[in-house]
N, C-alpha and C positions, 0 to 999 in steps of 0.2 A: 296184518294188512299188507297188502301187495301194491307197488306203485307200477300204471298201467299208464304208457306214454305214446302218444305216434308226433313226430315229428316231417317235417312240411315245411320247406325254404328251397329261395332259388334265387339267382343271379340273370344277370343277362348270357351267363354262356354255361351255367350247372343248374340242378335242382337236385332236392332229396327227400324221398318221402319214406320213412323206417316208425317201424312198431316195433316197442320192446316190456319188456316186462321185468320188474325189480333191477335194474340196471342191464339189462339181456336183451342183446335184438332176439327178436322172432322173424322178422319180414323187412326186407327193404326192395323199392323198385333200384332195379339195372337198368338206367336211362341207354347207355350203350350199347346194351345186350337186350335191352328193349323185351325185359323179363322178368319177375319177382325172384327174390330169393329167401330161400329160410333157411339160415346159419346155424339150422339146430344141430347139438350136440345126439350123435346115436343112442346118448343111454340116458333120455330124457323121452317124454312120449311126446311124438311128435304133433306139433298147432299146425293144419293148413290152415290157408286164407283159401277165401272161395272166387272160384271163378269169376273175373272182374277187377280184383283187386288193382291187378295193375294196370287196366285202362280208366279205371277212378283214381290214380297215382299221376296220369299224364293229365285226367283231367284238370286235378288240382294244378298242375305246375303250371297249366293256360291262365288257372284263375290267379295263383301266387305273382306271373309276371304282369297281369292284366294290372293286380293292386300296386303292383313295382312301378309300377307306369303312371299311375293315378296319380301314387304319392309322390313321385318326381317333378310333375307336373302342380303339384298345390303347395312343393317346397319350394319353387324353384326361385322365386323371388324372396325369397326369407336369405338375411344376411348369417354366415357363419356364427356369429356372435351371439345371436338370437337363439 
């Protein structure tokens, strides 16, 4: 069995979208270099991702902040304690 993971988080000033495989990135978007990357090792056959990937990576982080926002706003009256 292989565990197959993509991970998707963000902040008000980062985000991170990374696919990996049994503990292995394969793919993360470069929010800076506003580019994908694949950290694969040369002596493994190489995974691309297909064209898009990484404008479906920015899309996500619109919707990760949008939810960021939402749940700010339906916390925001709840006491620490709570």
């Amino acid at each position: 069995l292989h565990v197959d993971r993509q991970v998707v988080g963000c902040s008000d000033h980062e985000g991170e979208q990374a696919y990996n495989l049994d503990g292995e990135e394969k793919w993360f978007a470069d929010f800076i270099k506003r580019e994908g990357v694949e950290p694969q090792p040369p002596f493994v056959d190489h995974v691309s991702y297909v064209d898009g990937t990484y404008q479906t990576a920015e899309a996500n982080q619109q919707a990760c902040k949008t939810s960021l926002d939402n749940a700010r706003r339906a916390m925001k009256d709840f006491k620490i304690e709570d």
